[in-house]
Every structure is written in structure tokens, then in C-alpha cells.
C-alpha positions as CSV (number, residue, x, y, z in Angstrom):
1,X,28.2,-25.5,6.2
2,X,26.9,-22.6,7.7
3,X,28.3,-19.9,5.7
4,X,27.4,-21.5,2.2
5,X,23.8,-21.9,3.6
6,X,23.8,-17.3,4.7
7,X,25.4,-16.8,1.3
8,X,22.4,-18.7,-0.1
9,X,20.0,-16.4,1.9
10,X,22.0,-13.5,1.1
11,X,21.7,-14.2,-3.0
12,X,18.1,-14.7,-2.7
13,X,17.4,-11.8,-0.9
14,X,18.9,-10.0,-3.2
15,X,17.3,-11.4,-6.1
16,X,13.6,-10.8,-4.4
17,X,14.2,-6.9,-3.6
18,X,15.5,-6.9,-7.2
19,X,12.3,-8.6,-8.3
20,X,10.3,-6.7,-6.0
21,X,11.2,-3.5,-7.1
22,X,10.4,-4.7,-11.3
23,X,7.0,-6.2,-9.7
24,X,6.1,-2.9,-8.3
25,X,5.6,-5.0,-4.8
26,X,7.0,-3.1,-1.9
27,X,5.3,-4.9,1.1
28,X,7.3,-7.0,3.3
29,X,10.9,-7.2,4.8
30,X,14.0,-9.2,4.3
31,X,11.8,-12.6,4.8
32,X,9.5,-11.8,2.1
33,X,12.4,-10.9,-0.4
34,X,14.2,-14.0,0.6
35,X,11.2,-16.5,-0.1
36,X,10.5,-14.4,-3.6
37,X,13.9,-15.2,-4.7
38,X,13.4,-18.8,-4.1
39,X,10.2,-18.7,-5.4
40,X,11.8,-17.1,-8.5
41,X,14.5,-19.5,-8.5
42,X,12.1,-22.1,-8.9
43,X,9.5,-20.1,-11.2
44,X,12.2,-19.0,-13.8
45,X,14.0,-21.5,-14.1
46,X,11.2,-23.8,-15.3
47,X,10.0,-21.2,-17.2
48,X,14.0,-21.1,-19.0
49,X,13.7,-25.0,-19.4
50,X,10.0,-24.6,-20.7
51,X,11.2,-22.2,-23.5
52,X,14.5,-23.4,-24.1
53,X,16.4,-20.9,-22.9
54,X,20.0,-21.0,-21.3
55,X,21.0,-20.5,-18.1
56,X,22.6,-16.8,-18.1
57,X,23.8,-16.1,-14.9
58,X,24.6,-18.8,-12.4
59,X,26.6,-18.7,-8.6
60,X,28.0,-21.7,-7.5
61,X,26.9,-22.2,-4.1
62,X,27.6,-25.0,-2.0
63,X,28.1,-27.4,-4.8
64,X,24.7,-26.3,-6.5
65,X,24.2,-23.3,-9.0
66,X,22.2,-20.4,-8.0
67,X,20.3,-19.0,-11.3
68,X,20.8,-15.0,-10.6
69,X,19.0,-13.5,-13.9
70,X,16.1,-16.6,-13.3
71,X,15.6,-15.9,-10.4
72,X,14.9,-12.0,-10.9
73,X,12.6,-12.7,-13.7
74,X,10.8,-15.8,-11.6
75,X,10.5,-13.2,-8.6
76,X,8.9,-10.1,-10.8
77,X,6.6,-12.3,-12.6
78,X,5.7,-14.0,-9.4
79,X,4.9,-10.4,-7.4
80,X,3.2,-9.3,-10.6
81,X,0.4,-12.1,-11.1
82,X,0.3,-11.9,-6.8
83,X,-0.1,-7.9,-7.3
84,X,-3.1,-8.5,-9.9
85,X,-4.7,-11.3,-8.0
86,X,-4.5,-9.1,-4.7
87,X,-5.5,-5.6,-6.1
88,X,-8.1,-3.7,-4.2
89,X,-11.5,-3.5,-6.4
90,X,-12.5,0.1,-6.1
């Protein structure tokens, strides 16, 4: 149970330094980068079903498929409409 749960956490934070790094968002540590791949989980694959798109790349994870290539995608648009909305006015 454990280790199905840290491989989880270990995809995700992979996938949100992944998206981080397309966003252009370099703030935050391993916490941040595991929420954004979550987030993108969540973000791209609605987006995929929205468009009709398939599911590319998928993990199986504890009985549950992890969407890799989603969840990049989800987390870079995610830290790119955050870095707009957050930008500094000069």
C-alpha cells in the first residue's frame, strides 16, 4: 500500500518539474511540482476527453492509470495561465 501510494508521488513529481520547466515556472520545491502534476493530471485529462483525444501514455498504478503525457500538458498550461495571472505590472 505504501509503496504504490510513493510511486504515485514520485510520477507526479516528475510530471510537474517536467511541466514546470515548459511553463517557464521555477518557484517552489518537490511539493509544488507534486501538486502541479496532479493538478495536470486532472487539467489534461479533461482537456483530452473535451477534445477527443486518446490517452497516450498511461502507468498503471495501484490499480488506476496515471496519464504521463496529460499530465505534462495539464501542468504547463496550468503554470502558464498561473505565470500570466501572477506577473509583476511594471
Amino acid at each position: 500500500m505504501l509503496i504504490p501510494f510513493l510511486l504515485l508521488l514520485l510520477i507526479a513529481g516528475v510530471c510537474g518539474a517536467i511541466g514546470q520547466a515548459i511553463g517557464g515556472y521555477s518557484h517552489g520545491g518537490c511539493l509544488v511540482s507534486i501538486a502541479l502534476g496532479f493538478i495536470g493530471a486532472l487539467l489534461g485529462s479533461w482537456l483530452a476527453r473535451q477534445l477527443g483525444l486518446p490517452e497516450l501514455v498511461a502507468l498503471p498504478v495501484a490499480g488506476m492509470k496515471f496519464p504521463i503525457v496529460w499530465s505534462i500538458i495539464g501542468a504547463a498550461l496550468f503554470v502558464a495561465v498561473i505565470n500570466l495571472i501572477s506577473r509583476r505590472r511594471v
